[in-house]
VODRENPA-194210 format. One record per residue (C-alpha): residue in three letters; x negated, y, z. Coordinates in pm, whole numbers, padded with zeros to 5 digits, always signed. Layout:
ALAXYZ ...
END
This chain:
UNK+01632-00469-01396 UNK+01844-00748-01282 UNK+02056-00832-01525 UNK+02265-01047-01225 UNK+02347-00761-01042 UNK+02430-00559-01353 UNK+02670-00817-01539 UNK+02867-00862-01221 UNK+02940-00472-01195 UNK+02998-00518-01574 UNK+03205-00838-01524 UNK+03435-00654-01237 UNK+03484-00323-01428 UNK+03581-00472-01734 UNK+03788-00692-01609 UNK+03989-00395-01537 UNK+03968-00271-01846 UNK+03784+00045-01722 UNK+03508-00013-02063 UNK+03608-00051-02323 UNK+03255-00260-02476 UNK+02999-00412-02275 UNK+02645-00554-02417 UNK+02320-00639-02385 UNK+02192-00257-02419 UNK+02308-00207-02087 UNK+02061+00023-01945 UNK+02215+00290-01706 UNK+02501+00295-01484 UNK+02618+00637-01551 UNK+02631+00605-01932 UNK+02934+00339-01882 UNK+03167+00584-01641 UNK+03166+00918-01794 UNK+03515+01028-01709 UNK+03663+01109-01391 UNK+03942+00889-01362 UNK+03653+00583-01446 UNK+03440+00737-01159 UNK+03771+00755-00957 UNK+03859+00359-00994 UNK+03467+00261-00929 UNK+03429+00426-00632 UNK+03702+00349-00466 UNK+03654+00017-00444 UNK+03385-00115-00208 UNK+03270-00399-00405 UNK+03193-00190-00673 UNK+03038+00084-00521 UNK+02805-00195-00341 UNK+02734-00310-00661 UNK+02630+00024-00786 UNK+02418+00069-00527 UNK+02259-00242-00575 UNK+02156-00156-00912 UNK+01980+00150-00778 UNK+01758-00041-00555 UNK+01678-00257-00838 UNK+01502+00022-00985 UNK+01235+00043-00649 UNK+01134-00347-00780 UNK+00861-00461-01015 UNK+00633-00150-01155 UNK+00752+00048-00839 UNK+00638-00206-00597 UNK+00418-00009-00314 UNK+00188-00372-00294 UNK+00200-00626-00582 UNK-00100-00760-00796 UNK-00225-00620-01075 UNK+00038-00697-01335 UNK+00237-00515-01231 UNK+00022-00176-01109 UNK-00369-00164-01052 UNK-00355+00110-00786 UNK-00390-00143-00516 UNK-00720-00200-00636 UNK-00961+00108-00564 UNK-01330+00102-00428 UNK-01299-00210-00194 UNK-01085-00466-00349 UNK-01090-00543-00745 UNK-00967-00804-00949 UNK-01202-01027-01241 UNK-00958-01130-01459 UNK-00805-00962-01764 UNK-01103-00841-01896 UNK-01224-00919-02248 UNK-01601-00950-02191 UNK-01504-01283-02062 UNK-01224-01388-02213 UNK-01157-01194-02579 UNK-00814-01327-02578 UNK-00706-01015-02320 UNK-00652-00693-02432 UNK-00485-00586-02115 UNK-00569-00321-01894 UNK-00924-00462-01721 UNK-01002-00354-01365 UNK-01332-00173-01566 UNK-01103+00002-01779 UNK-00855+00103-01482 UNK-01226+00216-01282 UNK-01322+00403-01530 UNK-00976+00578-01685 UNK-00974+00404-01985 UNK-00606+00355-01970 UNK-00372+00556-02207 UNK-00078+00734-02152 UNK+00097+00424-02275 UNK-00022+00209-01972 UNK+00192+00126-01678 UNK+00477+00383-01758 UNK+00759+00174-01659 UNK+00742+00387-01340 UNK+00852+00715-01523 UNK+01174+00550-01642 UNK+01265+00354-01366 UNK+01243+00589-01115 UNK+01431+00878-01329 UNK+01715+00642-01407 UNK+01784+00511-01041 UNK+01775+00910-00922 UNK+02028+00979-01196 UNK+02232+00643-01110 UNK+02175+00733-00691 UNK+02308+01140-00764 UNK+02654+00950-00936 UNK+02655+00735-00632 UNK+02592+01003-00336 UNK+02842+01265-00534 UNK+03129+00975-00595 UNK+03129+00752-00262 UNK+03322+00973-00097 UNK+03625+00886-00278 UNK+03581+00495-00153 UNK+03939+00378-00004 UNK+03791+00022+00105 UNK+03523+00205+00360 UNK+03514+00356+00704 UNK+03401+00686+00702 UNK+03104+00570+00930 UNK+03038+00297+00612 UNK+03057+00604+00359 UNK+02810+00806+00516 UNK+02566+00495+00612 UNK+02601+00395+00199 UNK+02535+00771+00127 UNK+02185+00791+00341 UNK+02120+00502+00159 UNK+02150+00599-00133 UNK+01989+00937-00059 UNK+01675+00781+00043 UNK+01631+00566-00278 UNK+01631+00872-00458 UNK+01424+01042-00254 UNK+01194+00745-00256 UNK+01175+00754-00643 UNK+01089+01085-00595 UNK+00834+00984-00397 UNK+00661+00690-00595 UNK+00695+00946-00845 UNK+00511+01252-00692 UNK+00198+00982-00558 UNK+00145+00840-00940 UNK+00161+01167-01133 UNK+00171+01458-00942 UNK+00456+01735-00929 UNK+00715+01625-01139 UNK+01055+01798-01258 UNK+01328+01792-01006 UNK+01640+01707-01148 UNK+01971+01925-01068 UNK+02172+01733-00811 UNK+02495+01770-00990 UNK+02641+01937-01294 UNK+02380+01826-01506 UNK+02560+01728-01927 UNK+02359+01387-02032 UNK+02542+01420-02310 UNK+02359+01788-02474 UNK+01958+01681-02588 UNK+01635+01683-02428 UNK+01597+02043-02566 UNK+01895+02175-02367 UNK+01801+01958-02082 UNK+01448+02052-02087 UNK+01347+02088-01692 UNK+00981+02183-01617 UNK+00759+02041-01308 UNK+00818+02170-00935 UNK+00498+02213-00716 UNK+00396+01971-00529 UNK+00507+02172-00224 UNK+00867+02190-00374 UNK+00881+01817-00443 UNK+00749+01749-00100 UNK+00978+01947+00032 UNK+01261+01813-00179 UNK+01165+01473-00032 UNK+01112+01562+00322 UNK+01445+01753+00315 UNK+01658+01460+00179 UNK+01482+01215+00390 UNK+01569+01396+00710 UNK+01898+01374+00571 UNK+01906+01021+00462 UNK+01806+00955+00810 UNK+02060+01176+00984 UNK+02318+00982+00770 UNK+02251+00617+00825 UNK+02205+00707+01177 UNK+02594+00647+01213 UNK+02524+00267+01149 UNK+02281+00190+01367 UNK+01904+00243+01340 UNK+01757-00117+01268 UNK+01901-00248+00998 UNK+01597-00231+00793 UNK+01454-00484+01025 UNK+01771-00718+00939 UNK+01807-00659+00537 UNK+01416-00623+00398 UNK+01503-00451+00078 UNK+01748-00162+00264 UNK+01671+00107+00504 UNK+01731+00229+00843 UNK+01690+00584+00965 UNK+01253+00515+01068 UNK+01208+00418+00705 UNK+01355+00752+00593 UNK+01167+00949+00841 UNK+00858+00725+00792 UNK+00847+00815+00418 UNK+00933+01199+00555 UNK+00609+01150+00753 UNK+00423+01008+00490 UNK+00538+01328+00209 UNK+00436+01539+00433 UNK+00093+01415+00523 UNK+00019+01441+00119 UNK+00125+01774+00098 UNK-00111+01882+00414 UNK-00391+01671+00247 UNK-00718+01914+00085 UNK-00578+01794-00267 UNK-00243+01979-00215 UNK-00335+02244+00016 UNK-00595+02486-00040 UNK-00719+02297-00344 UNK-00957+02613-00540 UNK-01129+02330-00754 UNK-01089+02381-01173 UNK-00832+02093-01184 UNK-00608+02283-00980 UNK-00639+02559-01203 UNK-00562+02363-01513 UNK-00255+02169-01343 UNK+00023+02452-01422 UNK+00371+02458-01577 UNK+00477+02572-01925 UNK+00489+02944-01744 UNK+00084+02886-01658 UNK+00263+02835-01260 UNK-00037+02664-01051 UNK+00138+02321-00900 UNK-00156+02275-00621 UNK-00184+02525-00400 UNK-00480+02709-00341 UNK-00306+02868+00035 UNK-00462+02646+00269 UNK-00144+02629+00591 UNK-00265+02399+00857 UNK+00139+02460+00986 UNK+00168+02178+00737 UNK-00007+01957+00904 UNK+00169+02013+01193 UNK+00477+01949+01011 UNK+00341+01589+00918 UNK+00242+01575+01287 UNK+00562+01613+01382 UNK+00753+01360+01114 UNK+00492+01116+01262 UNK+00623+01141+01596 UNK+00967+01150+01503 UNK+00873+00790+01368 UNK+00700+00679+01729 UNK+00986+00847+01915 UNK+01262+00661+01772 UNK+01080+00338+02040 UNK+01200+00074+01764 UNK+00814-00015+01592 UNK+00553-00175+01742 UNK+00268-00319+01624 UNK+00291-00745+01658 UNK+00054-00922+01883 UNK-00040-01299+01937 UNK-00030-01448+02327 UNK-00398-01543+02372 UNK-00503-01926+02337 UNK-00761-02014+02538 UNK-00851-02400+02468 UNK-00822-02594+02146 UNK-00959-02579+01782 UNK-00741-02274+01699 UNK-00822-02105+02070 UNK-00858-01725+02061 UNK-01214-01584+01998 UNK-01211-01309+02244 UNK-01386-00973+02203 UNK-01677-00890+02417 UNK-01623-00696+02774 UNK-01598-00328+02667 UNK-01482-00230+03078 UNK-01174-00068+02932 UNK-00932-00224+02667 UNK-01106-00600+02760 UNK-00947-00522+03138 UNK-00556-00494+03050 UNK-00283-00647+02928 UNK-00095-00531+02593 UNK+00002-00310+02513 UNK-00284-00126+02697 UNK-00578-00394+02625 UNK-00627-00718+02437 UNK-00721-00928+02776 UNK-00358-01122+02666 UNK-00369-01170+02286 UNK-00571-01288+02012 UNK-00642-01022+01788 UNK-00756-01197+01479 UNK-00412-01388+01420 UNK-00194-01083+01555 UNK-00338-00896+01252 UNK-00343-01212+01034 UNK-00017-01314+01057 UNK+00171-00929+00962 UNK+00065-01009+00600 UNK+00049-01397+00525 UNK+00428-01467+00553 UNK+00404-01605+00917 UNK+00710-01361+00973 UNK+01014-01300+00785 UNK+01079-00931+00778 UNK+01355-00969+01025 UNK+01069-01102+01276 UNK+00780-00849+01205 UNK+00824-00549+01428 UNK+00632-00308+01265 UNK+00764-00334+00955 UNK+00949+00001+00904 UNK+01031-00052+00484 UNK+00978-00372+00251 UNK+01126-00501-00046 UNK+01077-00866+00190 UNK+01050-01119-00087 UNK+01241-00969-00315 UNK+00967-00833-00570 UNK+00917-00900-00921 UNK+00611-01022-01116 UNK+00300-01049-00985 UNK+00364-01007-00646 UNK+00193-01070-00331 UNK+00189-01425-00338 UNK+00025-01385-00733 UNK-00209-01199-00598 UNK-00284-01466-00331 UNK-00297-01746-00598 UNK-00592-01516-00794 UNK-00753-01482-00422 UNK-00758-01860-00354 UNK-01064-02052-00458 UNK-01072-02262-00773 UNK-01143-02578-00486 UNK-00769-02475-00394 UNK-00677-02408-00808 UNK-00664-02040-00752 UNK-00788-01778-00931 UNK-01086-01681-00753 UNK-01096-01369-00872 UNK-00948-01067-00671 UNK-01261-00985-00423 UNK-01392-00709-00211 UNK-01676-00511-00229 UNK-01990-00432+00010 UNK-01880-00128+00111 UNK-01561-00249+00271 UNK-01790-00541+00430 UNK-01966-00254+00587 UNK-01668-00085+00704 UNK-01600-00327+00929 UNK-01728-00280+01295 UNK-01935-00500+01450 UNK-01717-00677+01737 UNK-01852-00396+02017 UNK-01766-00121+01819 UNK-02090-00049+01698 UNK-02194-00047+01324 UNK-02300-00373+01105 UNK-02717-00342+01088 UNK-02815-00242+00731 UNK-02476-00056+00669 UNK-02436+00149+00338 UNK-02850+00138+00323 UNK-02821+00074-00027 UNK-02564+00387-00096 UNK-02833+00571+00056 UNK-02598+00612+00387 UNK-02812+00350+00610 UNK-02937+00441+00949 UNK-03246+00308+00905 UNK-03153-00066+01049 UNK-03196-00377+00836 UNK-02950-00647+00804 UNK-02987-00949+00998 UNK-03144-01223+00862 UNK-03098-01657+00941 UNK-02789-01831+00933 UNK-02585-02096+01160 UNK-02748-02433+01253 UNK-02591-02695+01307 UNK-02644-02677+01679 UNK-02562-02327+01710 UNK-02208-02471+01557 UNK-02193-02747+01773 UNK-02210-02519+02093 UNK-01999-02254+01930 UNK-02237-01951+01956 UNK-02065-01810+01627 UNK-01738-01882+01628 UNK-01540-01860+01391 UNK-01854-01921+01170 UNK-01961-02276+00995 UNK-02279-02420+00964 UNK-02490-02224+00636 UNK-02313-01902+00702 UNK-02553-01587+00692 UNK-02556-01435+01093 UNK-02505-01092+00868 UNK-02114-01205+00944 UNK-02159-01279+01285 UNK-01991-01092+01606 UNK-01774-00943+01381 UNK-01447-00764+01481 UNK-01158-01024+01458 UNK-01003-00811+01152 UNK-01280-00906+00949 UNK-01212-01242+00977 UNK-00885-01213+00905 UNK-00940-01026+00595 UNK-01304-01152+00425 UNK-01368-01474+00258 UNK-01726-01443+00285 UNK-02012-01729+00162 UNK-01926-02065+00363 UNK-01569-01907+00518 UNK-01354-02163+00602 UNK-00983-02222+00390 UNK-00723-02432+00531 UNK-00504-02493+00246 UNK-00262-02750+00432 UNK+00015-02783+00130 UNK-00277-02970-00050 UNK-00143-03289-00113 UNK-00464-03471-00018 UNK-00594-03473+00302 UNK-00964-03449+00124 UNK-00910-03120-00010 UNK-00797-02967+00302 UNK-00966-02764+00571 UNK-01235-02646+00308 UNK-01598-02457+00375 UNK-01600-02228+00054 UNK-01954-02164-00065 UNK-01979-01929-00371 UNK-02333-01985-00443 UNK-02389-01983-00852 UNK-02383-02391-00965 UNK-02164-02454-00653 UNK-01992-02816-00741 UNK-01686-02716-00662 UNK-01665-02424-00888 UNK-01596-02122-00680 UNK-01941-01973-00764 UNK-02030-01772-01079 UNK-01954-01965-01418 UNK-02105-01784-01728 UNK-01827-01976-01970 UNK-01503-01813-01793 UNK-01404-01567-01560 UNK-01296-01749-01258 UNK-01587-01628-01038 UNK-01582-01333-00746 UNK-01837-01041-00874 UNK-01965-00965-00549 UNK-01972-01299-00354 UNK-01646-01149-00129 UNK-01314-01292-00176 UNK-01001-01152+00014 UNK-00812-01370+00273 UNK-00540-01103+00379 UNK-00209-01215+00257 UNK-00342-01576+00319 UNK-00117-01879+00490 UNK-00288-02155+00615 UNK-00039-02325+00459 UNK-00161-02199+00129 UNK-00294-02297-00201 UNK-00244-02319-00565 UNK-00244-02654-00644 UNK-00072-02792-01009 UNK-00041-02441-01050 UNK+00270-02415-00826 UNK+00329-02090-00734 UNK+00611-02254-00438 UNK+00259-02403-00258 UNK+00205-02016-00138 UNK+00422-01915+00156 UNK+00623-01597+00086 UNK+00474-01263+00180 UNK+00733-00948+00300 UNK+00573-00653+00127 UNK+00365-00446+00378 UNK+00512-00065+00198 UNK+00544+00143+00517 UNK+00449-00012+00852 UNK+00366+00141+01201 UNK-00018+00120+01184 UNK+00020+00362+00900 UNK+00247+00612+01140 UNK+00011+00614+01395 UNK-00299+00658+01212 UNK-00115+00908+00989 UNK-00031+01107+01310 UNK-00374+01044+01477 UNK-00475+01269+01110 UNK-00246+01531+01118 UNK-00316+01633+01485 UNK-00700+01589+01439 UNK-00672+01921+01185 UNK-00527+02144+01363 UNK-00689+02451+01539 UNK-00388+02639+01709 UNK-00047+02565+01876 UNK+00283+02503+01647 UNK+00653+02417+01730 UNK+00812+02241+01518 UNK+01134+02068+01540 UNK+01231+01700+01572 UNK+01492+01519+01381 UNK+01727+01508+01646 UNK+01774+01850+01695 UNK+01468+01886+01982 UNK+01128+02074+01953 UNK+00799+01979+01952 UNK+00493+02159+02060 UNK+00234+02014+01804 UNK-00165+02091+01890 UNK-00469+01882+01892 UNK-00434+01736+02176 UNK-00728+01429+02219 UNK-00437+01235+02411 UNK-00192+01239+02171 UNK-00429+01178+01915 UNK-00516+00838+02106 UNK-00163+00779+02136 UNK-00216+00694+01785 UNK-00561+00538+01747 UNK-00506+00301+02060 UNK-00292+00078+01936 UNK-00410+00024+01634 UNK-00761-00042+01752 UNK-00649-00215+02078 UNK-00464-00473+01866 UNK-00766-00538+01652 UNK-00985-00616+01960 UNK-01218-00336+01906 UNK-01369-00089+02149 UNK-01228+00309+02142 UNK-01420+00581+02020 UNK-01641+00750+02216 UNK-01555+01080+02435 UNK-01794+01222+02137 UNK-01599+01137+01876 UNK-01300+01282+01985 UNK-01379+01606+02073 UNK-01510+01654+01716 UNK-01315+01697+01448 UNK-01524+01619+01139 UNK-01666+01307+01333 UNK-01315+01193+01406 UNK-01170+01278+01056 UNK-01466+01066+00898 UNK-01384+00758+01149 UNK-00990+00788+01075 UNK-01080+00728+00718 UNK-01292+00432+00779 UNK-01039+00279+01001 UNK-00734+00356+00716 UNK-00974+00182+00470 UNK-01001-00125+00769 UNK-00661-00101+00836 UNK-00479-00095+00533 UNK-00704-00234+00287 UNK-00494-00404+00020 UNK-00185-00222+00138 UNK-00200-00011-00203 UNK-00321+00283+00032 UNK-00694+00344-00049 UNK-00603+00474-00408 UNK-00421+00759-00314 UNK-00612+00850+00007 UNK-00893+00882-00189 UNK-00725+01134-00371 UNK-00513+01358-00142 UNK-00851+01361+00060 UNK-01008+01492-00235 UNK-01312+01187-00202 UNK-01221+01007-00508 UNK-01500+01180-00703 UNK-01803+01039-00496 UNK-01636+00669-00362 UNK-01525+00647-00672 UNK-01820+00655-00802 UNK-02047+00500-00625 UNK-02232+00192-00782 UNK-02042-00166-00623 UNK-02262-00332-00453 UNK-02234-00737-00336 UNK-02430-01032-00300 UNK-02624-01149-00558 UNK-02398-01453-00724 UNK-02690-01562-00985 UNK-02846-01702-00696 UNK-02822-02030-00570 UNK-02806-02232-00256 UNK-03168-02292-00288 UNK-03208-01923-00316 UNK-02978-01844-00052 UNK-03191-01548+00093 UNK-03154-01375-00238 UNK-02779-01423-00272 UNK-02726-01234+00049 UNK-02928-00907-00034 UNK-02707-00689-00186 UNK-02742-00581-00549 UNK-02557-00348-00757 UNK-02308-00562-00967 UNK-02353-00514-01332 UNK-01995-00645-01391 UNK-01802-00382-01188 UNK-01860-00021-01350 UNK-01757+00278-01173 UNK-01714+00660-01244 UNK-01471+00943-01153 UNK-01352+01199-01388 UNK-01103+01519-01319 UNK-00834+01347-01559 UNK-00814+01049-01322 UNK-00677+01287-01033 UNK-00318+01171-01161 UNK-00188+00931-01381 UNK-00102+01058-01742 UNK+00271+01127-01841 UNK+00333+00941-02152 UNK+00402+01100-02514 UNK+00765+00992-02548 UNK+00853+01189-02224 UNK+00658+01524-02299 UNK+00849+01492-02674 UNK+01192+01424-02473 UNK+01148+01751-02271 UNK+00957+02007-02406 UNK+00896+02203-02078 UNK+00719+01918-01907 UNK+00337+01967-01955 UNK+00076+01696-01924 UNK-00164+01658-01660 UNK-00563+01805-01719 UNK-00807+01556-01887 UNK-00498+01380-02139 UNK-00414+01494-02490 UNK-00080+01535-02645 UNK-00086+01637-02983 UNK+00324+01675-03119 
END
């Protein structure tokens, strides 16, 4: 918590002699205004209710980041990105929580709980806020009901980060609930996770509804508060859970097992497709509002940095933006959402970021442990094969040789050869150097702007010297620069892949300084999401719903292969790859298996694969799939080797029914002895 924020509300309430004692053990707003006649003078002055409120968006910082490093929570780390450090069979001196140990649920319930506490004390502080503002004599009423909806939807919020970690979790009385009796009296058992969705949906439509009154882009002017889309976009985004196979119509034994203390199921076996229609229809509301769009990058056609255009598909290669790509460059319009190009203010799809304002490892940590240790980084978050072979082939088509060692190959090889000299010299693989395997060749542009592949090419202009700029990164094992495997240390990428996303050119690590890395907004909710989430929802339905808009409209919500493009267009249009074909669309398992490849494109490191994995119900095979890279023991002299994929002995993976949801911790289930534990972790009183 920042202590900042808090001694100032401290500082001005005491002043008026409203305390009577004020300390270090600060640790709740509430516990310091328990009368009414306190509650009275707070609220009705508006730099103290600011304050307050304030202090209740603290609580949405550090551990309840969406997208941060691993420090601070591993679950943006899942099947396709990992990190190398913190683990003891390299360096005994950590005993932290190893990506190994995270893949394979070796965590207790005493790791990473500071989201439990946070989030339950900012919904208690936000319920004093939302029940007490009203009595403000400094405020307009239109100011009152904008600070309400904002304080409304960082409840419901915490709610949310809540429901996504650990499942249904108790609901907490709005008002009229004694902190004063014990955890006995104010023992509160789990909602479904229908309820809580519901719960959140409910007061996010609210929220919305509320800060309406003061316009509807502020979130695009102050990074870490919302407007109305990132109350409906979170809406959209609870609802699309709930729809998901995990929540709805989920007959598996976990289910079974995941009850309250009455034996109450809280997954539901009824399988409603209306709720996907719902999420349909939150989606839209999102689209409707015409504020988001996704950012784009005029086209350059001549110079070192000139756009490397996408081959003629006859369609999106013919127009303009928004309907084509014929006007921007696709690899640096993706690029440049994530590597702090843009302040928030600037980035138009943006919908809900904490900006810069994170704590801990955030995303420019995790960009100093993705730089190479040529640049003093890290060099050791990477990505796997399998998200290698996500990626699309620059016409659409698949990479030769994909998934052929997860038994999922079509028969094809990969390419073999790499990039001459000459072939360099008359640009025939651009953006590829000389020594590069062709395997990366013809790529689609957000490969590029995501993969640090074997022989990529770093810019790293805040280097002081001009020598260690503009670098060709080779991770071959023996490498003289370091960046390949090391057996004395654990500064080496496991599968040969690091991660550029989040990258400046500006960037590097150099002395160590963390102020070399240009800031990086936080990527929680942004449009791509919205449209591929609505693309989703629409792709399972069957029959015909109506459901109503925010606004007080109606919506007629069906599959409907235009609508659904509405959604996938954009999103595939900006990264300069072909559509689907008429094929594809028209069937629903074929276009629910390409949605997920293009979320796990899309939104890799976005702290989204974790938890799609699991409200898809997948978790328990891509989880558990061997990890598969290049083969780092090998050397430049054995360069052919390197670049046939092996299973990596240094990642493990498995998948077991505990790991559906993370574990509540002991001191809570003591605290309130209706609360029951999720399957798979013990509790013994």
């Amino acid at each position: 918590m920042n202590k900042k924020i808090i001694y100032t509300v401290l500082l001005l309430v005491c002043g008026t002699g409203l305390i009577s004692s004020c300390n270090d053990d600060y640790l709740d707003s509430s516990q310091y205004f328990k009368d009414r006649l306190t509650e009275e003078k707070v609220f009705q002055s508006k730099v103290y209710s600011e304050e307050w409120l304030a202090n209740v968006f603290e609580e949405l910082r550090g551990i309840n980041a969406d997208v941060a490093s691993k420090g601070i929570t591993p679950h943006n780390f899942a099947d396709g990105m990992y990190y190398g450090d913190r683990d003891s069979d390299y360096d005994p001196s950590k005993n932290e929580l190893s990506y190994n140990m995270f893949k394979m649920g070796e965590y207790t319930e005493n790791d990473k709980q500071g989201t439990w506490t946070q989030c339950y004390r900012g919904i208690r502080n936000a319920s004093t806020f939302i029940h007490n503002i009203y009595m403000n004599t400094e405020m307009s009423a239109e100011e009152i009901e904008d600070y309400r909806g904002q304080a409304r939807f960082a409840r419901a919020y915490l709610y949310w980060i809540l429901l996504r970690k650990y499942g249904p979790i108790p609901l907490l009385p709005d008002e009229g609930l004694d902190y004063t009796k014990s955890y006995d009296d104010l023992a509160v058992p789990r909602s479904t996770y229908e309820e809580c969705a519901e719960f959140i949906s409910n007061e996010m439509l609210l929220s919305a509804q509320e800060m309406a009154a003061h316009g509807m882009t502020r979130g695009q002017e102050s990074s870490a508060r919302p407007a109305p889309g990132a109350a409906l976009a979170t809406r959209a985004k609870a609802l699309l859970y709930a729809a998901s196979p995990l929540a709805n119509g989920n007959t598996s034994s976990y289910a079974a097992r995941l009850v309250d203390d009455q034996g109450n199921r809280l997954l539901s076996s009824d399988y409603q497709e209306e709720k996907w229609a719902k999420a349909a229809a939150a989606a839209r509301d999102v689209i409707e509002l015409g504020i988001y769009e996704l950012y784009t990058v005029p086209l350059q056609e001549t110079g070192d940095n000139a756009t490397v255009i996408p081959p003629d598909d006859h369609n999106f290669s013919d127009k303009a933006w928004p309907g084509g790509w014929a006007d921007i460059d696709p690899a640096k319009s993706y690029a440049q959402v994530f590597d702090g190009t843009l302040p928030p203010s600037g980035n138009p799809e943006l919908i809900f970021t904490r900006g810069n304002n994170q704590d801990g490892e955030s995303i420019r940590a995790m960009v100093a442990h993705q730089l190479p240790r040529s640049a003093t980084g890290w060099n050791t978050h990477g990505l796997t094969q399998k998200v290698i072979d996500a990626y699309y082939m620059n016409d659409g088509t698949d990479v030769p040789g994909k998934d052929m060692e997860i038994g999922r190959g079509d028969g094809s090889e990969r390419v073999s050869g790499y990039v001459s000299e000459a072939d360099y010299e008359a640009g025939k693989y651009r953006p590829l150097m000389p020594g590069v395997s062709l395997q990366y060749a013809h790529r689609e542009p957000r490969f590029y702007a995501s993969v640090a592949f074997n022989g990529s090419f770093w810019s790293l202009l805040n280097e002081s010297q001009e020598r260690n700029r503009n670098q060709q990164v080779f991770y071959y094992r023996d490498n003289p620069k370091g960046n390949g495997f090391n057996s004395s240390n654990a500064y080496w990428l496991r599968t040969g892949f690091g991660v550029k996303k989040y990258v400046h050119p500006n960037d590097t690590y150099e002395g160590g300084d963390i102020d070399n890395i240009v800031y990086k907004p936080e990527p929680a909710i942004r449009y791509a999401d919205i449209l591929l989430m609505y693309a989703e929802a629409l792709n399972e339905l069957d029959g015909s719903h109506t459901i109503p808009s925010w606004d007080g409209g109606n919506y007629t919500i069906t599959r409907n292969i235009a609508e659904i493009q509405r959604g996938v267009h954009p999103v595939r249009i900006r990264a300069g790859v072909p559509d689907y074909p008429a094929t594809v669309y028209s069937d629903k398992e074929a276009l629910r298996k390409r949605l997920k490849r293009e979320r796990f494109i899309e939104l890799l490191a976005e702290g989204q694969r974790y938890f799609d994995l699991r409200r898809w119900m997948d978790a328990p095979v891509e989880e558990s799939l061997p990890m598969y890279g290049c083969n780092v023991l090998m050397n430049e002299e054995e360069r052919d080797l390197f670049h046939q994929p092996v299973a990596v002995w240094a990642l493990e993976t498995t998948f077991a029914d505990k790991m559906w949801f993370w574990p509540i911790s002991h001191t809570e289930l003591k605290r309130n002895n209706r609360l029951t534990q999720n399957p798979g972790w013990t509790y013994n009183d």
